[in-house]
C-alpha positions in Angstrom: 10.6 -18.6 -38.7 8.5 -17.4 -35.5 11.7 -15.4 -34.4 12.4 -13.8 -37.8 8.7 -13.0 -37.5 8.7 -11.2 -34.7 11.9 -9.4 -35.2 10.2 -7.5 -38.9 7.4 -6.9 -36.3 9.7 -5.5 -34.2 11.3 -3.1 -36.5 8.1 -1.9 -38.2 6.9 -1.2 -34.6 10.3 0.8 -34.0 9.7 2.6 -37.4 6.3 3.9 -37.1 6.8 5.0 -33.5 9.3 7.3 -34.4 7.0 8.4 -37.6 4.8 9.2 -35.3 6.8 11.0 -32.8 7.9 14.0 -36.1 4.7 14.2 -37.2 3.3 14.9 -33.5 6.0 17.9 -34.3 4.6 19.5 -37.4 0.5 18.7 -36.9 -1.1 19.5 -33.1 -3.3 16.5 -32.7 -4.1 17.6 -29.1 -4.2 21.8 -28.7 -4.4 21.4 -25.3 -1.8 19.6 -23.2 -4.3 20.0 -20.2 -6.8 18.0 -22.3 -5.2 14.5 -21.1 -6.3 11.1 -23.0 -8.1 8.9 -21.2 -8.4 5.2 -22.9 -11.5 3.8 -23.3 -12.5 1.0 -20.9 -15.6 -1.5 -21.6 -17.3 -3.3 -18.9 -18.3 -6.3 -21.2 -17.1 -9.3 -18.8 -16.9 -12.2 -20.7 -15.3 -15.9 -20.0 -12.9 -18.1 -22.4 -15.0 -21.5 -24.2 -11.0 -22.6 -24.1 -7.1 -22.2 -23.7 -7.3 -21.6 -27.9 -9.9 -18.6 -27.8 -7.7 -17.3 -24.7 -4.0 -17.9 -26.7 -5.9 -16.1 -30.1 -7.6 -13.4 -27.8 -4.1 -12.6 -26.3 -2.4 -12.2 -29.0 -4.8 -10.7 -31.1 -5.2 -8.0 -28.5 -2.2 -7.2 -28.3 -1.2 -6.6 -31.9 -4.9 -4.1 -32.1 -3.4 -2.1 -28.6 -0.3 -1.7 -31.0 -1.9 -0.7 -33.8 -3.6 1.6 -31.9 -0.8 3.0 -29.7 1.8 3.8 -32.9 4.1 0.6 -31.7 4.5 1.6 -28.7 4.5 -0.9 -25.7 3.3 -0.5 -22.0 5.2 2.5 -20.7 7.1 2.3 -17.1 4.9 1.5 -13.9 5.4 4.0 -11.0 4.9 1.9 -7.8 5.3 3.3 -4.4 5.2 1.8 -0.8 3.9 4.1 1.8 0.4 5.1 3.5 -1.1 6.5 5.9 -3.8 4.9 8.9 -7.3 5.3 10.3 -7.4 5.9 14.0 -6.7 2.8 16.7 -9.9 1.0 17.1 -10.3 0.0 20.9 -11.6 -4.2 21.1 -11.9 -6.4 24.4 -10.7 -9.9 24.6 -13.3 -11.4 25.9 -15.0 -8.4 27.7 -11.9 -7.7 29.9 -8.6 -6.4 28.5 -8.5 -3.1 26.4 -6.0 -3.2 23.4 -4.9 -1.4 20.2 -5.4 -2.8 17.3 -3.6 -3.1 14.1 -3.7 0.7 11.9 -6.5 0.1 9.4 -7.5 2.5 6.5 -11.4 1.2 6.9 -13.5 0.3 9.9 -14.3 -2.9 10.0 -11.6 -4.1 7.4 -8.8 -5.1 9.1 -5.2 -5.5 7.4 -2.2 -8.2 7.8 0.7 -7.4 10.1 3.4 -8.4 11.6 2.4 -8.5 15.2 -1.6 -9.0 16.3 -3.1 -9.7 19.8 -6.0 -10.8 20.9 -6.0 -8.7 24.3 -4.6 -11.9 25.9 -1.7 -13.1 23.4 1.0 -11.5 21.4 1.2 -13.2 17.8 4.5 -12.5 15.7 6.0 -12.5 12.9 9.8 -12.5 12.9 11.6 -14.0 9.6 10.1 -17.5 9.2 8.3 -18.5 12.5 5.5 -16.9 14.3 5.8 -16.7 17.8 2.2 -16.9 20.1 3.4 -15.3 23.6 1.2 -15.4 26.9 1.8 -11.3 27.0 -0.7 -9.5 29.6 -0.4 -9.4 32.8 3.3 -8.4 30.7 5.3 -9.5 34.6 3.8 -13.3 33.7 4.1 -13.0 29.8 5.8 -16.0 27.9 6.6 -17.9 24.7 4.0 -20.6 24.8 4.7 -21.8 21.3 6.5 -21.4 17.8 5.7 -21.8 14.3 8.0 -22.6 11.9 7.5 -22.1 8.3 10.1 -23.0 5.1 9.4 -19.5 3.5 8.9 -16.2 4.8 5.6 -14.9 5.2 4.3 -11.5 4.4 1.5 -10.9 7.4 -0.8 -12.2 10.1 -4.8 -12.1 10.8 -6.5 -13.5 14.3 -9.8 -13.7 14.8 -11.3 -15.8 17.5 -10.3 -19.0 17.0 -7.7 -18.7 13.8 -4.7 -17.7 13.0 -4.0 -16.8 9.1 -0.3 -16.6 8.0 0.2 -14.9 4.2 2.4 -14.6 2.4 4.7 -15.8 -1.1 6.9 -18.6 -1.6 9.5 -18.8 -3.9 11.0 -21.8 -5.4 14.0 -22.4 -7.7 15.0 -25.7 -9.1 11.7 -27.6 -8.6 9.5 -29.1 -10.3 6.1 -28.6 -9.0 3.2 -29.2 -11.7 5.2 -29.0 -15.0 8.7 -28.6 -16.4 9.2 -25.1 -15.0 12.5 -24.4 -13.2 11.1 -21.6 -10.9 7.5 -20.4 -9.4 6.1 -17.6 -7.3 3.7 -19.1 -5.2 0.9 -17.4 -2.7 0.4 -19.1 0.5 -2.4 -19.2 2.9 -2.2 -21.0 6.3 -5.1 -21.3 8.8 -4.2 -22.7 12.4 -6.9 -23.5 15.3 -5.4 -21.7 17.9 -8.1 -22.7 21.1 -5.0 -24.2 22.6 -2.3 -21.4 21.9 0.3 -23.7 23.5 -0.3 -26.2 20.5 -1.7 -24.3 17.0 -3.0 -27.2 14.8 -3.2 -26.2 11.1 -6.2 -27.0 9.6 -6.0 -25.3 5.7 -3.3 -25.1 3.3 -4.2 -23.5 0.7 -1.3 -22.3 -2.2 -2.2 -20.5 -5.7 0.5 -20.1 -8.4 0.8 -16.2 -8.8 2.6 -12.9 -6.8 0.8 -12.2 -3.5 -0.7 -8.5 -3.8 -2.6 -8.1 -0.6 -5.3 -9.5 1.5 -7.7 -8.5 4.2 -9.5 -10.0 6.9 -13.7 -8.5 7.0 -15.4 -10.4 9.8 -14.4 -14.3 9.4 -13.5 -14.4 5.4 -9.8 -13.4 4.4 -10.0 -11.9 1.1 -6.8 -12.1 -1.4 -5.6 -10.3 -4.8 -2.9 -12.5 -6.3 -1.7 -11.9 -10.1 0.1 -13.7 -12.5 1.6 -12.2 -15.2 0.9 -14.5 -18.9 3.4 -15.3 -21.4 3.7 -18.6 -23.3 6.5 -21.0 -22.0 8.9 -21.9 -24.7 9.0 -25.8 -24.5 5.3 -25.8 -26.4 3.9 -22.3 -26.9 1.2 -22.5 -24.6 -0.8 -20.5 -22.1 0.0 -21.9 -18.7 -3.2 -21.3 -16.4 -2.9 -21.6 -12.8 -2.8 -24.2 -10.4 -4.7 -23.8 -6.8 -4.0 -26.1 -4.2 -5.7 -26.7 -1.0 -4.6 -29.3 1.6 -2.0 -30.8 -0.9 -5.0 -31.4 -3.7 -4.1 -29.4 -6.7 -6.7 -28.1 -9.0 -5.7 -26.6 -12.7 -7.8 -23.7 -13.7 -9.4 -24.2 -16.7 -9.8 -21.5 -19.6 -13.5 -21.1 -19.2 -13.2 -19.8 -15.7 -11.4 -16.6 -16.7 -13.2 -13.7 -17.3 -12.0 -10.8 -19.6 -12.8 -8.2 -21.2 -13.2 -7.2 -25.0 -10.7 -3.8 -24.6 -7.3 -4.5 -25.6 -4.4 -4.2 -23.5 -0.9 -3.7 -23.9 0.2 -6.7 -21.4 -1.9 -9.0 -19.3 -2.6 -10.2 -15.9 -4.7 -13.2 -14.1 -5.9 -11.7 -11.0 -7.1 -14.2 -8.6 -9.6 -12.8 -6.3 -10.2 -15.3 -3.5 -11.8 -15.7 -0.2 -11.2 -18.1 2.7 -13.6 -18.5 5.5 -10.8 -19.1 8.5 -13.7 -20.4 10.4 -15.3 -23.8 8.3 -12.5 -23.3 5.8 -14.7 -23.0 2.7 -13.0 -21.2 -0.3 -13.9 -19.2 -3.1 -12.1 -17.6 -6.4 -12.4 -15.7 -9.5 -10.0 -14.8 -11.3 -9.9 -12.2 -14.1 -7.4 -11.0 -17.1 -7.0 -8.0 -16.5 -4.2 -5.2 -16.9 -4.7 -4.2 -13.3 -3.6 -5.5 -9.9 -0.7 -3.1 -8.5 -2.5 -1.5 -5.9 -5.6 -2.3 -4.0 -8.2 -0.4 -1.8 -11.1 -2.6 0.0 -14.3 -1.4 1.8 -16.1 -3.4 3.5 -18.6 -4.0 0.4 -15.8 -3.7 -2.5 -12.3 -4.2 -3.2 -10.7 -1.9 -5.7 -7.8 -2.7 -8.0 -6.1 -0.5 -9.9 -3.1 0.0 -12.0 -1.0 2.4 -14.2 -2.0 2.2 -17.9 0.0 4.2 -20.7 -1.7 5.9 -23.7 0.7 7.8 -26.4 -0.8 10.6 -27.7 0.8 13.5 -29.3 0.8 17.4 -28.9 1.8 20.5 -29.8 5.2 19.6 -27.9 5.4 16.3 -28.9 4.5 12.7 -28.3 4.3 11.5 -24.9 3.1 8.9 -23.2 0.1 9.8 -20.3 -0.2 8.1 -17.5 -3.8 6.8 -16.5 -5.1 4.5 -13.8 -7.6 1.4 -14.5 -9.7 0.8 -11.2 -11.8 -2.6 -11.5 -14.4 -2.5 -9.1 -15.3 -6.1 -7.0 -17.9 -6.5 -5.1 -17.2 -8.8 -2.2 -19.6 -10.1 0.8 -19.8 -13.1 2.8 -17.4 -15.2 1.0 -18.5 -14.3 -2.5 -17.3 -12.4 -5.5 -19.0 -10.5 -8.4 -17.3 -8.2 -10.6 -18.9 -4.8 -10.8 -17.5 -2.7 -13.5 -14.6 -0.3 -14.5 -13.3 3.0 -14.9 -10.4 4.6 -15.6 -9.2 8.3 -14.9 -6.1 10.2 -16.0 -2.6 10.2 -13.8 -1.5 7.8 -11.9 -1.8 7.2 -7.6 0.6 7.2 -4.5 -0.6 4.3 -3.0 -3.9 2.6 -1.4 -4.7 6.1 0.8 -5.4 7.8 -2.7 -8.3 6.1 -3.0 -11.8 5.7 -1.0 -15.4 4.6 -1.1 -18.2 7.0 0.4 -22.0 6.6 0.4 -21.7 5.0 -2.9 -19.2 7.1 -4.5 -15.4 5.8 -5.4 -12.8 8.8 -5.4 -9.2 8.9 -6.0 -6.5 11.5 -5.8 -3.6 10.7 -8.8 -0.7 12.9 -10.0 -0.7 13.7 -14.2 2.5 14.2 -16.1 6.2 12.9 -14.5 6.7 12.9 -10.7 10.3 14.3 -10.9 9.6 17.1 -13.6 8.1 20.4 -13.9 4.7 19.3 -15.7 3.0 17.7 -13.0 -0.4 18.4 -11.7 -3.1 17.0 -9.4 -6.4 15.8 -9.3 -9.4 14.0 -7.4 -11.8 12.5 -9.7 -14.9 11.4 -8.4 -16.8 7.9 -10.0 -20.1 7.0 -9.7 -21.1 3.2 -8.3 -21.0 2.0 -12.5 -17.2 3.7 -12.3 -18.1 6.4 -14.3 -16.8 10.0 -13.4 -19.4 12.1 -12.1 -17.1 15.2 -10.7 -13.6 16.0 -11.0 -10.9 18.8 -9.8 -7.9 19.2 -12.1 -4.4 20.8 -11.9 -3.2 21.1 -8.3 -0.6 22.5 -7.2 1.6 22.5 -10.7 5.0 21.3 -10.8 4.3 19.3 -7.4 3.5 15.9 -6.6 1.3 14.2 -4.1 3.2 12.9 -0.9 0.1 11.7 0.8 -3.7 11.3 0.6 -6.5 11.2 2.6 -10.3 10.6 2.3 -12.6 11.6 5.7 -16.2 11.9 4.5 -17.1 14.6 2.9 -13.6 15.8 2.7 -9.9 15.0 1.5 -6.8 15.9 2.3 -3.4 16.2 0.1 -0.2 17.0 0.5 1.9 17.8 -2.5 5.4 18.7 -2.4 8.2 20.2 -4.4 10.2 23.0 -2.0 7.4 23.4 0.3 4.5 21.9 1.8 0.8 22.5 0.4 -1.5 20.9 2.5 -4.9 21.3 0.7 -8.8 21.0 2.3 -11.1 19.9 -0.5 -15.0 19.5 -0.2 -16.7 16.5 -1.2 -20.1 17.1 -0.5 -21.2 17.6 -3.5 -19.9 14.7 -6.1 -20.3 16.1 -8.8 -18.3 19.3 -8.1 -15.7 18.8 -5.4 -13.4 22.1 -4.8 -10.9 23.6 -2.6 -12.1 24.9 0.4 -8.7 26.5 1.5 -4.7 25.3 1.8 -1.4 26.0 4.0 2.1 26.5 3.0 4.6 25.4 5.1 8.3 24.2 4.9 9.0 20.3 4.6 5.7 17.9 3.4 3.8 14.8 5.3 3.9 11.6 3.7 1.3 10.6 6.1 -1.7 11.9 7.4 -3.6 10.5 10.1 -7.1 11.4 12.3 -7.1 13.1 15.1 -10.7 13.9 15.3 -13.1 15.8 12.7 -11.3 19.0 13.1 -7.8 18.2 13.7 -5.1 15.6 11.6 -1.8 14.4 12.4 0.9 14.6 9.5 4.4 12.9 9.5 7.1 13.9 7.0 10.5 15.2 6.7 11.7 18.8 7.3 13.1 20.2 3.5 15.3 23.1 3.2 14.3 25.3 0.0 17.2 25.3 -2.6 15.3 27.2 -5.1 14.5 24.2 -7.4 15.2 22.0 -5.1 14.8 21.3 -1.3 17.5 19.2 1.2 15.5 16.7 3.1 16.0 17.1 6.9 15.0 15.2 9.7 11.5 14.5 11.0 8.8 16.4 11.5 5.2 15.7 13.0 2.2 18.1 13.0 -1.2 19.1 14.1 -3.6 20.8 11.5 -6.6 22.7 12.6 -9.0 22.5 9.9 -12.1 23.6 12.0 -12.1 27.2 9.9 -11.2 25.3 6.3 -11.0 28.0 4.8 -7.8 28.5 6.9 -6.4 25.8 7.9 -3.5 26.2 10.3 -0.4 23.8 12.0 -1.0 23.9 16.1 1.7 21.9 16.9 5.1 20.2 16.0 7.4 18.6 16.9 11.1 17.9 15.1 12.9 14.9 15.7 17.0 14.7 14.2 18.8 16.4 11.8 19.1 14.4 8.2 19.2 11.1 7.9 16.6 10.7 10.7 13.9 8.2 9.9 10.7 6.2 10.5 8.8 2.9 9.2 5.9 5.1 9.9 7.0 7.4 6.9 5.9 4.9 4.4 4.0 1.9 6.4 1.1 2.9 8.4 0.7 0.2 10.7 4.0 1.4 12.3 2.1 4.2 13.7 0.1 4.0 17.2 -2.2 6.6 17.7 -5.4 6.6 20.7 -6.9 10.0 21.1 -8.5 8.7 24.6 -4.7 7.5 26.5 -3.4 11.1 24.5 -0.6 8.4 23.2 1.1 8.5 19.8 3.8 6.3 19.3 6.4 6.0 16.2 9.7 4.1 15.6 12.8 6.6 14.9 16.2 5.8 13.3 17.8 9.0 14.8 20.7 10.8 13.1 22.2 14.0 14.7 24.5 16.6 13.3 28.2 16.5 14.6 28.4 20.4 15.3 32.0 19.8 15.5 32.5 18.8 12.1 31.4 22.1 10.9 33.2 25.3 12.3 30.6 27.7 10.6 27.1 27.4 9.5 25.8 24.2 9.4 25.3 23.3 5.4 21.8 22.2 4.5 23.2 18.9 3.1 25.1 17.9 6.2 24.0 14.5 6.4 23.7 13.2 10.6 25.1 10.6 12.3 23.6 7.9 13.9 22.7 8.0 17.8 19.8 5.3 18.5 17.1 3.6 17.3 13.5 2.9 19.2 10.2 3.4 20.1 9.6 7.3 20.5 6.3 7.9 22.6 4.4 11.3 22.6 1.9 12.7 24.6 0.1 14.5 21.7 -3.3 17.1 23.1 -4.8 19.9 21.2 -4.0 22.0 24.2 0.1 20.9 24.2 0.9 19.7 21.1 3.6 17.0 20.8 5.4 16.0 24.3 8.2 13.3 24.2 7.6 11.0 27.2 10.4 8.6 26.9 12.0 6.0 24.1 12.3 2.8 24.1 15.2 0.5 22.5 15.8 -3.2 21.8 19.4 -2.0 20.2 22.5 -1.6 22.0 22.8 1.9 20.0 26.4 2.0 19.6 27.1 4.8 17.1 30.4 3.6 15.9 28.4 -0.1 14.9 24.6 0.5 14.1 24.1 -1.3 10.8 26.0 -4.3 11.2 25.1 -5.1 14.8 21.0 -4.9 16.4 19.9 -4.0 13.0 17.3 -6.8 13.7 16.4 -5.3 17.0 15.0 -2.0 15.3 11.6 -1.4 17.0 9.2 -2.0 14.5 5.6 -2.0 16.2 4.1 -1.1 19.0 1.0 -1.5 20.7 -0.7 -1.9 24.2 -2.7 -4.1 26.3 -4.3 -2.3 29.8 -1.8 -0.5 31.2 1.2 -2.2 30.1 3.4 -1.1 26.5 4.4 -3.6 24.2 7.5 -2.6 21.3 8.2 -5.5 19.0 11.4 -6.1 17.1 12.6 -9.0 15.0 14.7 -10.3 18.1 12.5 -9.3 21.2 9.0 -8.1 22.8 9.5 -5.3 25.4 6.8 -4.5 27.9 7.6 -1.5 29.8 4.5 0.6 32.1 2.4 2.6 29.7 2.7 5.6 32.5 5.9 5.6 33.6 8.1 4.0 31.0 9.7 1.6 33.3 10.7 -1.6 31.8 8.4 -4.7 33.6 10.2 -7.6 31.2 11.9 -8.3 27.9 11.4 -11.5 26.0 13.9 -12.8 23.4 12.3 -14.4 20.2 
């Protein structure tokens, strides 16, 4: 009966969404396309009295956001991996060593990774054991021990005394805490490490859920998991989670969800929680919420947000329109207090399109399709109740953004379609942020990095214009002088390969080493190069290159110089006729540095070679 139910629901949905969709055609219910819809969003937080209120508020939700919406359902998520880094933050191990750091966004906010040291040891990740090496002075370094795991972890945190392994676990064909068949679990492990030779874990902690992120502020590990809620089928209930720490599970009960009144098309518990790696103590709140793809964190808030969908109809039709629902946290020592909530049209790149200054939260989104002629670009500014105090609508049209970046008073973007607009905008005033001045050039950065408070690094590809269209080429890395921003200019660059060529760095930040004081920038290149003898004339735009090596490839980058290759580094054996299915797991993947001495990191090996020279001083197999 519940079935046939839902399938006259389903058809009546079906029917007056396509109602809707010819009478958008004969009456304009929005004149303006530029006049996007924005769905409301209400800050009342409120909590469950039990899993009954919580089933009847789900469902009753979702049948008003239907009503409302014509039908229609939640309309396709854009989701996109990439970023870009703040500059290399120098630390000493214990007042001696100097060494890099992991590529953060925020000061003081530091993210997981594969590799970390202490100035002392290496600690890394490769597939499902973390290796602690004795690494500097690099001619005495050494595997002192090994972790193993039964799952594959995501990232690493060190502090003093602790390590922190994250990551998911995913298990088919058990049977943990009821009749389920399969469960995505997070996972949290803290070890003592004061004897590195002999880590002793001392907290386990697992939550039921998808791991979203985490980071590490002083001692406390902050976490985002989510958990998407439907009812299981063997009783039509709402499962709520269960949390585990040291192998004693704790079910969530309804009353400790918090939610607000709006309705939503689907929903989400978000587990915020925080771990003190020190004395172990932990703390969570979890909210249902239709947010939780994509997460930004100062050092006084963590942001969520997430791509919301509102139909609306036009003069040209009905559409849907992307927006992007940002739930402000507020997080510090350990505990967690939701703020409030906002929401502004178009939807974001990834965490770099979004920052916290003096108060202020501002993001950089994209309105209308990212592969069509519609789009335009934005940076709304929002108040510390998420409300939007300033705004600056329709960049670049037709374009897309290919990177973001936020330096304080000012941000950055790149949008791209045939050529490369790199854009200065002022920030100085909130309420009224504009463009101070742009540059056109060929190919776009999908990464932009500091260099100081006149200067920024971008890495992208070289494009070839095609008209409507541009052919991707090989790498490209520049130097923009924004010191007159009115007129911003490109210094320097440097090209690396013919397409094909790429980089981790392209789309993960913390494969990108930058220190403006050693005047060393170092990136990971999969190098392809053209076979001229394959083409008797003109070499075609779309002449794809072959492979030639993969490795570290370290610059000497100065304002007065520009780029200068110093050397490469491989773990492969970079035979072009076998790159894929041999030394794919020795691609370089990180690198950092400890004193003098250069550390590159792949799945299979640590090489340490002289940071001056390049000469190789030892390899270690992992």
């Amino acid at each position: 009966m519940k079935k046939e139910h839902s399938r006259v629901v389903f058809v009546w949905a079906v029917v007056f969404l396509l109602l809707a969709i010819l009478l958008s055609a004969l009456v304009a219910l929005n004149p303006n396309d530029d006049d996007l819809p924005v769905g409301e969003y209400n800050d009342d937080l409120r909590s469950f009295s039990n899993s009954d209120e919580m089933k009847k508020f789900i469902d009753d939700s979702q049948e008003e956001y239907n009503d409302r919406n014509i039908g229609a359902s939640d309309g396709p998520t854009f989701f996109f991996s990439g970023g870009t880094a703040e500059a290399t933050t120098l630390m000493d191990s214990g007042g001696s060593n100097e060494y890099s750091e992991t590529n953060i966004q925020v000061e003081g906010v530091d993210e997981p990774d594969i590799v970390k040291t202490d100035g002392t040891y290496l600690y890394v990740l490769t597939g499902n054991e973390v290796v602690i090496l004795r690494a500097y002075p690099g001619i005495n370094a050494e595997v002192v021990s090994r972790i193993q795991l039964d799952y594959y972890p995501s990232g690493l945190f060190v502090t003093d005394s602790r390590l922190v392994i994250i990551g998911s676990e995913y298990y088919y064909g058990y049977y943990l805490w009821d009749s389920r068949s399969y469960l995505h679990v997070a996972s949290v492990l803290v070890y003592d490490i004061s004897s590195r030779s002999n880590p002793n874990l001392i907290l386990n902690v697992t939550t039921e859920g998808y791991y979203l992120d985490s980071r590490l502020i002083g001692d406390h590990v902050y976490l985002a998991v989510t958990q998407y809620m439907y009812y299981w089928y063997n009783d039509n209930e709402v499962h709520l989670p269960v949390i585990t720490m040291n192998g004693q599970a704790r079910h969530i009960a309804a009353s400790e969800i918090y939610y607000w009144a709006d309705p939503a098309p689907s929903y989400t518990l978000t587990s915020i929680i925080s771990i003190n790696a020190e004395d172990t103590t932990l703390n969570q709140k979890i909210y249902l919420t239709d947010a939780g793809h994509e997460m930004y964190v100062s050092e006084d808030h963590m942001y969520l947000a997430k791509q919301h969908y509102v139909l609306s109809a036009s003069r040209s039709g009905s559409r849907w329109f992307p927006n992007t629902v940002i739930h402000k946290i507020a997080i510090k020592e350990g505990r967690i207090a939701y703020v409030a909530s906002g929401i502004v049209p178009g939807w974001i790149l990834n965490q770099f399109s979004m920052d916290e200054h003096k108060g202020y939260f501002r993001i950089a989104t994209t309105t209308g399709g990212w592969w069509g002629d519609d789009s335009k670009n934005n940076v709304y500014v929002m108040n510390k109740d998420m409300e939007t105090v300033g705004k600056l609508e329709g960049l670049a049209p037709g374009e897309t953004i290919y990177s973001a970046r936020f330096f304080g008073n000012r941000c950055y973007l790149v949008t791209f379609k045939q050529i490369d607009p790199f854009f200065v905008i002022d920030l100085r005033n909130p309420e009224s942020p504009k463009v101070l001045g742009k540059l056109k050039i060929p190919g776009f950065s999908t990464y932009l990095h500091p260099y100081d408070e006149n200067h920024v690094i971008g890495i992208g590809k070289n494009a070839d214009d095609q008209g409507n269209f541009a052919w991707f080429q090989g790498l490209k890395m520049s130097l923009f002088d924004v010191t007159n921003v009115y007129r911003p200019k490109e210094v320097a660059k440097v090209d690396i390969g013919d397409r094909g060529t790429h980089s981790e760095a392209l789309y993960d930040h913390k494969a990108f080493l930058f220190d403006r004081s050693k005047d060393l920038l170092i990136i990971p290149v999969q190098l392809h190069e053209v076979d001229e003898s394959k083409y008797p004339g003109e070499i075609p735009s779309w002449a794809y290159g072959e492979f030639v090596m993969q490795g570290a490839f370290v610059f000497k980058l100065t304002i007065e110089d520009g780029f200068e290759l110093k050397g490469t580094i491989s773990h492969v054996n970079n035979d072009p006729n076998d790159p894929y299915t041999y030394g794919w797991d020795s691609f370089v993947r990180r690198s950092l540095y400890i004193e003098d001495n250069l550390y590159t990191v792949s799945n299979t090996m640590v090489k340490i070679n002289d940071m001056d020279t390049l000469d190789e001083i030892k390899a270690i197999g992992l």
